[in-house]
C-alpha angles and dihedrals in degrees: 000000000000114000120212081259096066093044089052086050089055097049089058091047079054105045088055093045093060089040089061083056108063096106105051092039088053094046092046094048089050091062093058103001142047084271105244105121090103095060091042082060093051090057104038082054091050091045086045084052092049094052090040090061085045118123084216107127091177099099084193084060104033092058093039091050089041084052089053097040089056098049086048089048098041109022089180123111094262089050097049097045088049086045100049080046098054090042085051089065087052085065103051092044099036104145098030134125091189151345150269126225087248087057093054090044086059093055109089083047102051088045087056107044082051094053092034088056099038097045090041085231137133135190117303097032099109097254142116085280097070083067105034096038090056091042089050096051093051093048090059104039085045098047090044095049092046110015086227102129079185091060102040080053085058100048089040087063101048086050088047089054095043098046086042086056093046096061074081102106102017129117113235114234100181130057140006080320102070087052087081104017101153080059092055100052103097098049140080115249115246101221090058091044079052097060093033084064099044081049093060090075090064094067 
């Protein structure tokens, strides 16, 4: 079991993860983007930060506050689909004070469904997803083959960094940079570079 003390713990390691990160993102999102993915990463860590000093035990409530902290924080597409993603796990552990190994395994799905939903985007768009669909999927499969949530996060990462890699190559079909999607063909997309990075710390 997770208490709400360990996923606090990980949301700091997040937030600082993300924080690392506010180059590249800024330089990959120029290329397609306004470039201001940098400084969205920069306030969803600050608003990750906030919730992880909070005094909140209710993990429902912890995730669903830290959701609305971080579209409060970082109001920018990016902000508001990651946002929509982390309240949707308010909903489904509402009540707990931790969680199991199979709960952890749900996440990256959840996460998905939620963005997927909210973005009105699917695999092979050029968005987070091409990094988070294919790390969902191997969490699962894996979890569900070996029981080692350890393990399916590993997998899950190495997923995360090869679908990222992929959007090289890939036309975008949502967002500004669609606007210009032949453009955008020969570089990475920053969201999935974004959740290949936040994987890492899976491995």
């Amino acid at each position: 079991m997770y208490t709400t003390l360990e996923i606090k713990k990980t949301l700091e390691k997040i937030a600082q993860q993300i924080k690392m990160q506010e180059t590249l993102l800024a330089e990959l999102d120029g290329l397609s983007g306004d470039g201001d993915l940098g400084i969205t990463a920069v306030k969803l860590s600050e608003a990750l930060e906030k919730m992880a000093q909070s005094d909140i035990t209710d993990l429902g409530m912890l995730f669903m506050k830290t959701g609305m902290e971080m579209n409060k924080q970082a109001p920018s597409t990016m902000g508001t689909l990651l946002a929509a993603g982390v309240m949707s796990l308010g909903k489904q552990f509402k009540g707990q004070t931790d969680l199991a190994d199979e709960d952890l395994a749900a996440i990256p799905q959840l996460l998905a469904e939620e963005i997927k939903k909210r973005g009105k985007a699917s695999l092979g768009d050029k968005t987070i997803l091409d990094a988070l669909i294919p790390m969902a999927d191997a969490v699962r499969e894996t979890f569900a083959e070996t029981g080692d949530i350890k393990e399916a996060y590993r997998k899950g990462a190495n997923a995360a960094e090869t679908g990222a890699g992929q959007t090289r190559g890939m036309i975008a079909k949502t967002g500004r940079a669609s606007w210009i999607a032949d453009r955008t063909k020969d570089n990475l997309d920053g969201g999935a570079v974004l959740c290949a990075k936040i994987a890492e710390l899976c491995k």
